[in-house]
C-alpha positions as CSV (number, residue, x, y, z in Angstrom):
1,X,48.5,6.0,8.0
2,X,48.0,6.7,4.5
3,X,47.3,3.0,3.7
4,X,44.3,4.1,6.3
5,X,43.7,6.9,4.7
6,X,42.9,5.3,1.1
7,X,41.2,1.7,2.3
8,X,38.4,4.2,4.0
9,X,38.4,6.6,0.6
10,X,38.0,3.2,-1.4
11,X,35.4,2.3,1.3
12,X,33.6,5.3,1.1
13,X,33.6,5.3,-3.1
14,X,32.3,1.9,-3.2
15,X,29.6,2.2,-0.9
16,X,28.3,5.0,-3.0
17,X,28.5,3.4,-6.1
18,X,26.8,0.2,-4.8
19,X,23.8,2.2,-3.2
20,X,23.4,4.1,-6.3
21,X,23.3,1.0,-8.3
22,X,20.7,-0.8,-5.7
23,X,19.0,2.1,-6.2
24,X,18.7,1.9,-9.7
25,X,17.1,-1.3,-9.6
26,X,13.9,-0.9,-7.7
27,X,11.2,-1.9,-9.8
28,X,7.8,0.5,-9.8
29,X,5.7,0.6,-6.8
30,X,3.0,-1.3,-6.8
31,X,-0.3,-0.3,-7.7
32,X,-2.9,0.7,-4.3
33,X,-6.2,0.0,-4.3
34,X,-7.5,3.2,-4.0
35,X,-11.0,4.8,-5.5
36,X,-11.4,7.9,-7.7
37,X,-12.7,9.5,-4.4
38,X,-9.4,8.4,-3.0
39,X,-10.4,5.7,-0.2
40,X,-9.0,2.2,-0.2
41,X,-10.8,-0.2,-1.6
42,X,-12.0,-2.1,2.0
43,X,-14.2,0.7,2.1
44,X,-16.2,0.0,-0.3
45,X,-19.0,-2.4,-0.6
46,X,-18.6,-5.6,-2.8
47,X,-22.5,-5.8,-3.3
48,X,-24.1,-2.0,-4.0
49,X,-20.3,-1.0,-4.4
50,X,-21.2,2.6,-2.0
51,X,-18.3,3.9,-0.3
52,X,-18.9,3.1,3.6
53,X,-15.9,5.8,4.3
54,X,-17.1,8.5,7.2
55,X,-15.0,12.0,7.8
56,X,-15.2,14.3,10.5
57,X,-13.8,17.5,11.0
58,X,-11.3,18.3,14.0
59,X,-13.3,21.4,15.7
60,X,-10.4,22.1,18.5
61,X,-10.6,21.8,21.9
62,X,-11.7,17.7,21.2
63,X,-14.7,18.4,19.4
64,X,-15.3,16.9,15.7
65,X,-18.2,18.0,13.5
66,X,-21.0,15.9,12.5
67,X,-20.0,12.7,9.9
68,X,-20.1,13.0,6.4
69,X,-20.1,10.0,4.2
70,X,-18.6,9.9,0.8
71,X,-20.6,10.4,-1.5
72,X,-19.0,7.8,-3.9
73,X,-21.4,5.7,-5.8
74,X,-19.4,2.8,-7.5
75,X,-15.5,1.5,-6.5
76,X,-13.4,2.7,-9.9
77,X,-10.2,2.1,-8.9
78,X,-8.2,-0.7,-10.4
79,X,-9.1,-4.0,-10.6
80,X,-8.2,-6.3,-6.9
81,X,-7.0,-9.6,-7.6
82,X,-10.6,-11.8,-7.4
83,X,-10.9,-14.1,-4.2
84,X,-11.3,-17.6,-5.0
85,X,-12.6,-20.4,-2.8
86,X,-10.9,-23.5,-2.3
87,X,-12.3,-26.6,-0.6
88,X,-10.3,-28.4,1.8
89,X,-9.1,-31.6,0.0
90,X,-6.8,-32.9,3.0
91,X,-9.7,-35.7,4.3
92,X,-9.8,-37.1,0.4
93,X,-6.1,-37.4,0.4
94,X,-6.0,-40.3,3.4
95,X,-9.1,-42.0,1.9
């Protein structure tokens, strides 16, 4: 019963230790693409770069207020990875 008693202590130490550890090791979370005016970055366009995002107040009762867009201007949140285009070389590749 003691031999019980101390394999579950030793158990119990060991699992703490190894979560602290793991815990330890996360790296930093990654950086979101998120605007100054704090919308995502899909919300704004690529062209004029105006924030397409729309809010509405919750009224009560099921009834929202009238939409207001934000009034963003320009996207100024950190640079998204560019999107490339790659032309399909698999026809050239039997040729």
């Amino acid at each position: 019963m003691i031999t019980g008693a101390l394999i579950l202590a030793a158990g119990i130490v060991l699992g703490w230790l190894l979560r602290s550890l793991l815990a330890r090791r996360k790296g930093p979370e990654p950086v979101k693409a998120v605007c100054g005016c704090g919308h995502h970055h899909s919300f704004h366009d690529p062209q004029a770069g105006a924030c397409a995002y729309e809010s509405r107040v919750y009224l009560g009762s099921g009834r929202y207020g009238p939409a207001e867009r934000c009034t963003c201007a320009r996207y100024s949140g950190p640079e998204p990875i560019p999107s490339l285009y790659a032309p399909e070389i698999a026809g050239e590749a039997g040729q």
